[in-house]
Every structure is written in C-alpha cells, then in structure tokens.
C-alpha positions as a printed Julia matrix, in Angstrom:
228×3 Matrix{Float64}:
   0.0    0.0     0.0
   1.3    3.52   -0.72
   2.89   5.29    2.46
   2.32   9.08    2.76
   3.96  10.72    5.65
   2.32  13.74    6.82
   4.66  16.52    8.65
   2.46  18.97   10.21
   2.44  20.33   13.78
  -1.29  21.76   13.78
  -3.31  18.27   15.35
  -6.32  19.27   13.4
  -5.4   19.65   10.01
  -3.24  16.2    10.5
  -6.32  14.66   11.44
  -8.38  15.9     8.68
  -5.89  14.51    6.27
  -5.13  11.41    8.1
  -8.6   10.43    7.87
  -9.09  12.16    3.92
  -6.28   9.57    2.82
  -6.85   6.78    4.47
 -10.06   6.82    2.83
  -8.51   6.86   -0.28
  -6.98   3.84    0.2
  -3.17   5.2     1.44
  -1.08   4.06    4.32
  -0.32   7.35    6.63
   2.08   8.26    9.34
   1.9   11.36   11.17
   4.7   13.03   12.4
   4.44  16.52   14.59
   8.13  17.77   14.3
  10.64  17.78   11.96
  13.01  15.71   14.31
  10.0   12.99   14.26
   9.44  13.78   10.24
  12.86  12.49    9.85
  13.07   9.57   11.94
   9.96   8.11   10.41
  11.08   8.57    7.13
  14.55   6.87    7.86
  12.31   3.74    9.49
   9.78   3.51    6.91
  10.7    5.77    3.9
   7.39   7.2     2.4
   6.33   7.03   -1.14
   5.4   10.96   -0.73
   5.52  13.48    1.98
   2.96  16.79    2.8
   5.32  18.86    4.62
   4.2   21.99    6.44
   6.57  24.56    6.53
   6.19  26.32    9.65
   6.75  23.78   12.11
   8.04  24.32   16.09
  10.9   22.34   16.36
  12.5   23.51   12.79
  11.76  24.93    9.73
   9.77  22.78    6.84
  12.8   23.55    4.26
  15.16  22.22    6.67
  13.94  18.92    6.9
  13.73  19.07    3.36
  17.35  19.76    2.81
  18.2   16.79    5.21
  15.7   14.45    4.0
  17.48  14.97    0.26
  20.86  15.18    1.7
  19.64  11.84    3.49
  19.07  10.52   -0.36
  15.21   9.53    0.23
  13.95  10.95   -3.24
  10.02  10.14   -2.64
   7.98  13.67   -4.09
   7.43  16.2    -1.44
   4.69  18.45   -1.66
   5.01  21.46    0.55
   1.35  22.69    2.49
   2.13  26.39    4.29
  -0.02  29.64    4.99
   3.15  31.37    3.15
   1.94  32.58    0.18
   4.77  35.16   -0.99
   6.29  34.11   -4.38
   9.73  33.79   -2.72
   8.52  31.36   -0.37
   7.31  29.31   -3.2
  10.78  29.63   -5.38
  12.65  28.57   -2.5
  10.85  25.27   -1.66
  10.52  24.6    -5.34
  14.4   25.24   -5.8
  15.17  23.63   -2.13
  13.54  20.36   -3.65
   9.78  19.89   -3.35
   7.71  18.49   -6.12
   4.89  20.59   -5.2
   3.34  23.82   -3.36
  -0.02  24.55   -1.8
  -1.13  26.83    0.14
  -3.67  26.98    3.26
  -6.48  26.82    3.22
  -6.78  24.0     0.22
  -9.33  21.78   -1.08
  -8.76  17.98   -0.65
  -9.76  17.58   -3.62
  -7.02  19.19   -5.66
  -4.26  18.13   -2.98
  -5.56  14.79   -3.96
  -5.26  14.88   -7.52
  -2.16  16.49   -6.81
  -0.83  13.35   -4.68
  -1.99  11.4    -7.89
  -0.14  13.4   -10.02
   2.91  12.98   -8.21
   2.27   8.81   -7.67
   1.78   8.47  -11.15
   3.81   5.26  -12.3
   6.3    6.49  -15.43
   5.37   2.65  -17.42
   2.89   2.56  -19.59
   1.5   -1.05  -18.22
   1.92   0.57  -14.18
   0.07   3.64  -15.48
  -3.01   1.76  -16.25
  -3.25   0.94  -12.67
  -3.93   4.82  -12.04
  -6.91   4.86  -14.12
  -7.69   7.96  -16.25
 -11.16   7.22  -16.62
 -13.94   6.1   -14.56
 -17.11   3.89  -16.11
 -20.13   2.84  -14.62
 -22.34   2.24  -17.87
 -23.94   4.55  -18.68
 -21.94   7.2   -16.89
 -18.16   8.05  -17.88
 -15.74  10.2   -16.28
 -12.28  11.83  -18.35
 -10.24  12.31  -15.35
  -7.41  13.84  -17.27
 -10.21  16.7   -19.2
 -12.11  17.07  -16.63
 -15.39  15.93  -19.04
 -18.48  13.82  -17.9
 -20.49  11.78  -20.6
 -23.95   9.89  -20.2
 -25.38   7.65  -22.91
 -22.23   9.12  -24.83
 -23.68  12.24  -24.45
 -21.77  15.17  -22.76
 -22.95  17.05  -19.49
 -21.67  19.82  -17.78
 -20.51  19.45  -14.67
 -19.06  22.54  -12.14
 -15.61  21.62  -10.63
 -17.04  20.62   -7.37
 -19.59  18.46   -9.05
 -17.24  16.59  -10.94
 -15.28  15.87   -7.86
 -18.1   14.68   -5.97
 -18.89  12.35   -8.91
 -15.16  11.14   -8.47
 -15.21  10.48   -5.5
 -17.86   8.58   -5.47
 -17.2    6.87   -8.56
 -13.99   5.17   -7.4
 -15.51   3.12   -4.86
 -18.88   2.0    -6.0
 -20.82   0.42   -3.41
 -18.91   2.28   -0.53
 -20.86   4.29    1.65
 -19.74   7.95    2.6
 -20.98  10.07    5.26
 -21.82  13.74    4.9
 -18.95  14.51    6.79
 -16.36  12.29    5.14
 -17.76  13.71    1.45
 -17.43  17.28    3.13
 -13.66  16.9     3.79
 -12.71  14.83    0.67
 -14.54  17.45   -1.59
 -14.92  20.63    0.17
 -11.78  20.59    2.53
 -11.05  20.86    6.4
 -12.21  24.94    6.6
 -15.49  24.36    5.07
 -18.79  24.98    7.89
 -19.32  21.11    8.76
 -23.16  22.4     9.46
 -23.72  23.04    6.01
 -26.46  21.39    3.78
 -23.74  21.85    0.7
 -23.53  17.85    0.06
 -27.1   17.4    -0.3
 -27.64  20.01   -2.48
 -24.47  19.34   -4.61
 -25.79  15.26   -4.39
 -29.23  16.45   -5.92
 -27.27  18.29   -9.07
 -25.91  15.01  -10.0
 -28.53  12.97   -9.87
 -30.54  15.56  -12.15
 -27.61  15.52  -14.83
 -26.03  12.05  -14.03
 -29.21   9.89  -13.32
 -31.3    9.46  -10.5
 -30.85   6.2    -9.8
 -26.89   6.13  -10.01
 -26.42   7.54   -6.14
 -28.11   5.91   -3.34
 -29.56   7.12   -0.21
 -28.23   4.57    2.48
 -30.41   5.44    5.54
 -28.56   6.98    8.61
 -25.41   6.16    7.22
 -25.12   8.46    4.14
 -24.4    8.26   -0.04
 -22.33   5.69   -2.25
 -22.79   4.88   -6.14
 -25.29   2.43   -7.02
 -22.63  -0.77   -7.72
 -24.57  -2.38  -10.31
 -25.19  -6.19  -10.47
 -22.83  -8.78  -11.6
 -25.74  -9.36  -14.98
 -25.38  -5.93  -15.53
C-alpha cells in the first residue's frame, strides 16, 4: 500500500488529512516535528511526503534539505499559509515536487498526490486509471469531461469531484462529513447542507438512480449487479 507521511504540527489539520487519505486507500504516518518527520522517514521511507513549513521544532525547508541530503527521493509536496512568491521559489528550488497553500481543497491536494504517484510505465500507469465507467456514466479524469449515454454534461468543478469520488468506490458508503472533507476541505462549515444540495445536481444531470440514499449512514454509487 502507498505510504504518505504527513509533517504537520497543527493536530487538526493532520487529522483531517489522516482520515481524507486513508479513505482513499493510502497508508499514513503522522509526524508533529521535523526531528519525528525524519526519523519516520529513515524507518519507513514514504512514497510521498505533505510537509508543512512552519513547524516548532525547525523549519519545513530544513527537513527538506536533510531528507534529500539523506538521499530519500520520494515527491514532497510542501502545504504552508506562506503565500509570498519567494517562499514558493525557494521550496521549489530547495527540492519539493509541489506547493499549496492553506487553506486547500482535498480535492485538488488529492489529484495532486496522484499526479505525483503516477507510475512512469505505460503497463503501471493503467493501474492509475484515467477514466472512470459505470455504464452509462463516464468520467475523463485527465479533461475534466463527464459523458452519459455518450452524451456530454456539464458538470461545475465541485460536481465533478463529488462524482469522483464517489465513482472510485462504488458500493462504498460515505458520510456527509467524510464527502465534506474529501470534496470541500477541512475549513469548510461542517453544518452546512452543501452535500445534499451538490448530491441532488448530479442525480438531475447524471441519473437518479446512479447515487443511493443509504439510511442513517449516508451516499455511495449504485454498484450495479454482476448481470449488468
């Protein structure tokens, strides 16, 4: 299973993505400090790190000068509330793979992670898929495009995330709040009625019948039968 090691020193936002990837079928580790950050990854080298830069013990880009130094090569993708451009340059040029700042939507952090997991072969490629069937709704992950019956519907960005999400694990149910924080992100009111409403737009362009209520529990995609 692919091992992301999360180095952030704010207990809620490690939560939130502790839980956000785990659901999406990753191995985590947590680690609060940079000290901890770097004996993890010398234990059980990650496949990728989230490294927040503004940690207590010692700055994000120095554990990403040791970690590299160290030789562990797995993609790093730096989380901060910096937002200057210089910031950015720097952990670019210091060695991350990526940059994004706080607040961010799972989402795109997710796709992002993808991005960055992607196998280079052809053959361990397909194992990423780029598109997502369930007849007769298809998702183009890579152009962002949603087809039913062959026929194209527009979706927003957030609907077409929602549909993903759903999508990948057919038959698995998701609560409100799990669907808030994979699709919405960790700063969004967890009060809000924004899932139902968002849930009702796709079953208007993507078919009724495709996402199921599951009483008291929440939503998953209707996993059609074997015959089918």
């Amino acid at each position: 299973m692919t091992h992301i090691l999360i180095v952030e020193d704010e207990e809620r936002i490690a939560a939130f993505l502790t839980k956000g990837l785990g659901g999406a079928g990753y191995a985590v580790s947590w680690a609060a400090s940079g000290a901890e950050a770097l004996a993890l990854a010398r234990a059980e080298p990650p496949d990728l790190v989230l490294l927040d830069l503004g940690l207590a013990d010692m700055d994000g880009m120095a554990v990403l000068t040791r970690l590299r130094a160290a030789g562990a090569s797995p993609p790093v993708i730096i989380l901060t509330a910096r937002t200057g451009v210089t910031d950015t340059v720097a952990g670019l040029e210091g060695g991350a793979d990526d940059y994004m700042t706080k607040p961010f939507r799972f989402a795109e952090l997710l796709a992002r992670i993808r991005l960055r997991l992607r196998p280079t072969s052809d053959q361990a490629a397909d194992a990423d898929p780029q598109v997502l069937e369930a007849a007769p709704v298809r998702l183009e992950l890579a152009t962002r495009r949603a087809f039913v019956d062959g026929h194209e519907v527009a979706l927003s960005a957030r609907e077409f995330a929602l549909a993903q999400t759903l999508m990948r694990r057919p038959g698995q149910v998701f609560s409100r709040g799990q669907l808030l924080s994979l699709v919405w992100g960790y700063d969004h009111d967890p009060g809000s009625n924004v899932v139902d409403v968002y849930l009702s737009y796709l079953r208007r362009k993507l078919g009724a019948e495709r996402i199921e209520t599951v009483r008291g529990l929440g939503f998953r995609w209707r996993k059609p039968p074997a015959s089918e």
